[in-house]
C-alpha positions in Angstrom: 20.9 204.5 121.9 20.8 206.5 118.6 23.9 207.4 116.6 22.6 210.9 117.0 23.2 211.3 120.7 27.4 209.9 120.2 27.4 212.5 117.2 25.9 215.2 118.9 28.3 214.7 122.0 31.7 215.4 120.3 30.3 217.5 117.1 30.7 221.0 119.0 34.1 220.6 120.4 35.3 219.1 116.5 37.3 221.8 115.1 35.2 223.0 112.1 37.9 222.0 109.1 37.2 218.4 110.2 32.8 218.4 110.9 32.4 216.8 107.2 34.6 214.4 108.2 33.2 213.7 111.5 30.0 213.6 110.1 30.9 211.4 107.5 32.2 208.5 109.8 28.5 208.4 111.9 26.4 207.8 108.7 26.3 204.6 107.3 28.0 203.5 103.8 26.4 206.0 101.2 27.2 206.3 97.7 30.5 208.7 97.1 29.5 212.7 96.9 25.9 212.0 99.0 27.4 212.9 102.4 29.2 216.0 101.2 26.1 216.9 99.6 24.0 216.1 102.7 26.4 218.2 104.9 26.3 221.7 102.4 23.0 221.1 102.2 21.8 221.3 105.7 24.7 223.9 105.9 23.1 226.3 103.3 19.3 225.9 104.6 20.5 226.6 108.1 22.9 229.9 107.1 20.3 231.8 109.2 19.9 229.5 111.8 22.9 228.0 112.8 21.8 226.9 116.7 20.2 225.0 114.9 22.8 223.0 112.5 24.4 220.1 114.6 21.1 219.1 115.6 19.4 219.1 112.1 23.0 216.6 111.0 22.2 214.3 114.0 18.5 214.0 113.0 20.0 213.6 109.8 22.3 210.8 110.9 19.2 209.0 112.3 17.4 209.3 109.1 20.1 207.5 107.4 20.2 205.0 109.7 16.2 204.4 109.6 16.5 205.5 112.9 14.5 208.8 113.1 12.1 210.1 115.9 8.9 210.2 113.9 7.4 211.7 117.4 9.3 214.4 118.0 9.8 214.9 114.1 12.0 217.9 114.7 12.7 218.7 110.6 11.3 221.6 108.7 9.7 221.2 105.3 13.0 222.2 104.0 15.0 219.8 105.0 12.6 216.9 103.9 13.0 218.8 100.5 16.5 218.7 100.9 16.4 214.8 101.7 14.0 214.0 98.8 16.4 215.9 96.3 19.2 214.0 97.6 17.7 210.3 97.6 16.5 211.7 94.0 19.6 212.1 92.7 21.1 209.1 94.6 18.7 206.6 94.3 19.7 204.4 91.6 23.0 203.6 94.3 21.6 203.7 97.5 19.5 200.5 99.4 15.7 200.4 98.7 14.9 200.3 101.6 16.4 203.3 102.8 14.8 204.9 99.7 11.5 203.9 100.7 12.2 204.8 104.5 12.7 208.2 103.4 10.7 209.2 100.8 7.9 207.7 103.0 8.9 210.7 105.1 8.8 212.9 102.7 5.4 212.2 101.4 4.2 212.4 105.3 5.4 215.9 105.7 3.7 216.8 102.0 8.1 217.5 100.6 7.2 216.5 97.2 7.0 219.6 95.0 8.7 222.6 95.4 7.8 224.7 98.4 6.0 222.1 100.1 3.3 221.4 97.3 3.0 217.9 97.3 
């Protein structure tokens, strides 16, 4: 089973003070400030669509995990922006293999420059 699908099951009904948190304890050890940033960063891109917010953080939990659904690849060009800004500024802390994992990703769905340029 994914993470995704235990986050998904309790996100809605966690009162909204505590969804960092929440989110926080499904993603696996990341270097201090990277969740938080993950979290405001899917919350600002998704301001104008937010039935789609606690699905974007599962797929985000997955990615984190090297877990993600490469078939049903649900993320926009934005988020994979968002992700390759965030391994960017993170890398030099995180595993190498999960920077490769993503920023494989990212290259796939042409995230590299701004706007989608690659």
């Amino acid at each position: 089973m994914f993470r995704s699908q235990a986050f998904l099951r309790q996100f809605e009904s966690t009162p909204e003070n505590d969804r960092v948190s929440y989110f926080r304890r499904f993603l696996p050890p990341l270097p201090e400030g990277m969740a938080d940033d993950l979290f405001a960063g899917v919350e600002d891109r998704l301001a104008s669509h937010p039935e789609s917010f606690e699905q974007t953080l599962a797929d985000m939990v997955d990615i984190m995990w090297m877990q993600y659904d490469d078939t049903a690849d649900p993320l926009a060009t934005e988020e994979w922006q968002l992700l390759r800004d965030l391994i960017d500024q993170y890398a030099i802390d995180l595993d190498m293999q999960l920077v490769e994992y993503v920023m494989e990703r990212v290259v796939n769905h042409h995230a590299l420059g701004e706007g989608g340029e690659p």
